[in-house]
N, C-alpha and C positions, 0 to 999 in steps of 0.2 A: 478586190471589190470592198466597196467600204460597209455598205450597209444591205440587208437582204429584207424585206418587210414579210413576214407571213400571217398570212390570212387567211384561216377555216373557216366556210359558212355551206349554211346550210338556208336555201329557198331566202337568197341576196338580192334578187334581181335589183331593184329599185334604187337600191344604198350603191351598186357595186362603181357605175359610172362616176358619181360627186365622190365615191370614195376615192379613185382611181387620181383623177384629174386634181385634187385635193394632194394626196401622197407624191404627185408628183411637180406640183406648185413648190411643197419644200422642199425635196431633191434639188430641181434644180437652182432654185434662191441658195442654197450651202451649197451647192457645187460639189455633192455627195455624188460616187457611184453606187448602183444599187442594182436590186433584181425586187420587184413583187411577188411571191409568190402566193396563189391561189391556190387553196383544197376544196373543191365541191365536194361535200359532202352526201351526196346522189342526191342532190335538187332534184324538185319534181318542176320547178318553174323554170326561166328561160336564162338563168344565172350562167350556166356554160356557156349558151348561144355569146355572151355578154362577153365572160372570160376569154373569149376567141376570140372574139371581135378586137377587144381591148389587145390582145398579144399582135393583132394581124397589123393594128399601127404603131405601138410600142413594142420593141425589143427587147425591152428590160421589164414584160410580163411573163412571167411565166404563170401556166396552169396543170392542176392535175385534178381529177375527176375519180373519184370512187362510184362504182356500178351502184350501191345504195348505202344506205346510212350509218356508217360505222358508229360517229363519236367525233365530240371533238377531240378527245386524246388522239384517235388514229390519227384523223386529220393534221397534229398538229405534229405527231413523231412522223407522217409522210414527206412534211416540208422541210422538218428537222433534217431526215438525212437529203434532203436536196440542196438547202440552202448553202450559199457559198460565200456571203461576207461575212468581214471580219466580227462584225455587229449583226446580232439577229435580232429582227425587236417583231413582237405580235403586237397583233391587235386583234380588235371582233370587227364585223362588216356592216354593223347596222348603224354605224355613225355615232356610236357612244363613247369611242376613243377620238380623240384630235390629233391626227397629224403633227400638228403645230406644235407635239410633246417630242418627235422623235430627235431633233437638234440637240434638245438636255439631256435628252435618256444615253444618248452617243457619245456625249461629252462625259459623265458620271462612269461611261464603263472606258474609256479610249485614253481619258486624262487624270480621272480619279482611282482607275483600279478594277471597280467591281467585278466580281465576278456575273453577278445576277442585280439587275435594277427592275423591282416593282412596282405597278403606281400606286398609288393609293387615290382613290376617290374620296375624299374627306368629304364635300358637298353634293349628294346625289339626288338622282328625280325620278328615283324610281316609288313604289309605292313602301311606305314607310312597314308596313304590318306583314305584305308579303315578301319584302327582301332586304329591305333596311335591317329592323331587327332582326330575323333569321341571319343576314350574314353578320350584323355583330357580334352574334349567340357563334357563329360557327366560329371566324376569329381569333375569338379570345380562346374556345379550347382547343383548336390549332395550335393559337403562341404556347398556350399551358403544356400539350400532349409533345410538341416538338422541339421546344425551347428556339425557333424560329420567329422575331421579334418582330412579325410585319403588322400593319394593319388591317391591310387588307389584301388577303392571299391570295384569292379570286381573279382579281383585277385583268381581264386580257390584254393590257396594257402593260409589257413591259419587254427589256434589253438585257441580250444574255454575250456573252465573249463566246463566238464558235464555237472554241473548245467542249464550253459547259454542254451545249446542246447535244453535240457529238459524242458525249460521253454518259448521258442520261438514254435513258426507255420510258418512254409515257405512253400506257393500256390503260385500258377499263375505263377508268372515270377519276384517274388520279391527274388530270392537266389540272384541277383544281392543287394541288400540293409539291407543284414541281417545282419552289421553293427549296421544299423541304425533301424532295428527292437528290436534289442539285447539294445541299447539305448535308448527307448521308453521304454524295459521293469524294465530300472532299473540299466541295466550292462553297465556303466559309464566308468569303468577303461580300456579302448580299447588302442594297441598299434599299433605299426606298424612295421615292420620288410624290411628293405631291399634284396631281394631272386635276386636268377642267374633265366633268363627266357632263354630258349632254344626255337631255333625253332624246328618247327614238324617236326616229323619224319616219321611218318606214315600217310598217308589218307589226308583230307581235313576236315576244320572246320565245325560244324557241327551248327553254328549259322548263320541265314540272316539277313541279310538286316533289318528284321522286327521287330528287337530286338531297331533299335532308335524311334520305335512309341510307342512299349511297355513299353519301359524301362520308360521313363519320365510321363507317365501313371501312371505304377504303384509306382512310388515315390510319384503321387498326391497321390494315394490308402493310401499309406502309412500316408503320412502329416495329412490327413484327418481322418484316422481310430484310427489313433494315440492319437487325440488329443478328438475325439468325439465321439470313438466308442463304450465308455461303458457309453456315455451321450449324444445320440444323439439330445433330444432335447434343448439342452444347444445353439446348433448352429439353427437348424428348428424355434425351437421355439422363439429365439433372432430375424430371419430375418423377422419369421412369425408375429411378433408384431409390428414389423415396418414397414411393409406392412400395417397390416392392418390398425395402428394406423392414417398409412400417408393415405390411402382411405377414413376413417372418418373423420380427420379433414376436406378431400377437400372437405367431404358432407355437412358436420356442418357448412363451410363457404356458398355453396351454398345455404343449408336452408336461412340463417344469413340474404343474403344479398335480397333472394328471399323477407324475410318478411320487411326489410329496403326500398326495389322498392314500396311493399303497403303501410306501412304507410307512404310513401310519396305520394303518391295516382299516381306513376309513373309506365306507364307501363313495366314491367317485361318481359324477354323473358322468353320461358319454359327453364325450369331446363334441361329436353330430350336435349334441341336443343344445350347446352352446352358441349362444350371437357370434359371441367375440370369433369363432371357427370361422363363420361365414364372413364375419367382416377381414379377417386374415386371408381367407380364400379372394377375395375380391379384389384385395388389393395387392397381392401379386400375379392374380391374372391382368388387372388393369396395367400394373408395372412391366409386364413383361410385355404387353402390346404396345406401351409407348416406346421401349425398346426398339423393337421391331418398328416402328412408327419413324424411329430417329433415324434406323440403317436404310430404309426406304427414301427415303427425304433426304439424305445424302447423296444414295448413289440417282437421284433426281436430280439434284441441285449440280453435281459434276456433269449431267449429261443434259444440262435443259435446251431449249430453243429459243427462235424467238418466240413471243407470245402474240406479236401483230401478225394478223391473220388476214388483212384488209386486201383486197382485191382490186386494182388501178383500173380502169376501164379504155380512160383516154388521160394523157399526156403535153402540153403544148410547152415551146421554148428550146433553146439548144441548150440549157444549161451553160452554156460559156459565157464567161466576162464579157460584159459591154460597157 
């Protein structure tokens, strides 16, 4: 199968038909094989009703239905392990991607290489003050924090090789960074594509406000887990030793100078009545709990799970090639 399209949405109805009929306008003009696949993401509106419909005369729909509202991440790591062409390429469902992008995005990864092609939206129609600048601002400390040169990282618009998809996990609220996850695991050759962004048609965005607390969150999640999460205590155990190293020395001076007061036969305060005691106490207790912090996080990190936790409700498609 040459191409697989995934789609998470969440309360689509409206977009879901002209998107459909649309995605499959270009399949057939390149004479691509393909599969749709749909994530409801527990729609409260009639978007399932829709995604059945559309599979019941198409073949090459498939849908899967989450009981309520995980995330676009779940949704997008559910279709990740179902899809089955060679090309995976997203999009969002409310009409702000074009179709008419996915013929270049398949050529850039099938003839040029890429491992990972994102779009970039260089001209958008969204509001200038709530998402314009905030995603420039987010962006640029992305490229700074990951050294991942895209424009714009966000974009639901874009085409990955299998491989990549199959070899990534995307939780929490990191589908915004799976770039840069894809880059951590190896898949280096990432491009970027210039796409037409349309404004909406349908409904309102279905993201808040609360996306600029998260988001720079889970980029730490990322930097962090990236670099130490299959050796956590490379980093516990590094901070934990210089802790504790630096509470001994401050002891080892206090002994030092405690025994230097007597053999000068000069009286001595108590060691107790001293800062520097307690700042040396502190900091081998804190050293020796990152210790412990690192062996913990280890024998975690050997024995983890998965972390999708997303519960399927209903299912449509055989999953075989058509």
């Amino acid at each position: 199968m040459d191409i697989s399209v995934v789609i998470p949405l969440f309360n689509e109805e409206e977009s879901l038909p002209e998107l459909h009929d649309w995605i499959v306008r270009v399949m057939d003009a390149n004479k691509y094989s393909y599969e749709i696949v749909f994530v409801d993401d527990g729609s409260k509106d009639k978007s399932w009703q829709i995604i059945e419909s559309l599979s019941a005369k198409n073949p090459h729909v498939r849908g899967i239905k989450f009981r309520r509202n995980y995330g676009k991440s779940a949704g997008l790591q559910a279709a990740f392990e179902a899809a089955q062409g060679s090309v995976v390429i997203t999009m969002d469902a409310d009409l702000q991607d074009s179709p008419e992008e996915i013929p270049g995005l398949y050529d850039m990864i099938t003839k040029e290489g890429y491992d990972l092609v994102s779009g970039w939206k260089k001209k958008r129609y969204d509001n200038a003050f709530t998402k314009n600048l905030p995603s420039k601002l987010y962006n640029a400390t992305t490229r700074w924090m990951s050294g991942v040169k895209l424009h714009d990282m966000n974009c639901g618009l874009k085409a990955y090789r299998n491989e990549v998809i199959k070899s990534i996990e995307v939780y929490g609220e990191m589908h915004r960074y799976i770039p840069v996850i894809a880059s951590r695991a190896g898949f280096t050759k990432i491009g970027e594509k210039v796409v037409q962004h349309q404004a909406r048609k349908y409904g309102e965005s279905k993201f808040g406000t609360s996306r600029f607390v998260r988001g720079p969150l889970d980029l730490l999640s990322i930097s962090f887990v990236s670099k130490f999460g299959k050796r956590p205590m490379h980093i516990f155990g590094l901070l934990g030793a210089l802790m504790f190293i630096t509470g001994l020395g401050l002891a080892l001076w206090l002994g030092i100078s405690k025994l230097l007061y007597l053999a000068n036969f000069i009286k001595a305060p108590l060691i107790t009545d001293r800062p520097e005691f307690y700042i040396a106490l502190t900091c081998m207790i804190i050293g020796t709990q990152l210790f412990l912090a690192g062996f913990l996080a280890e024998m975690i990190a050997r024995n983890s799970h998965d972390r999708n936790n997303y519960l399927v409700e209903k299912s449509i498609g055989t999953g075989k090639n058509v």
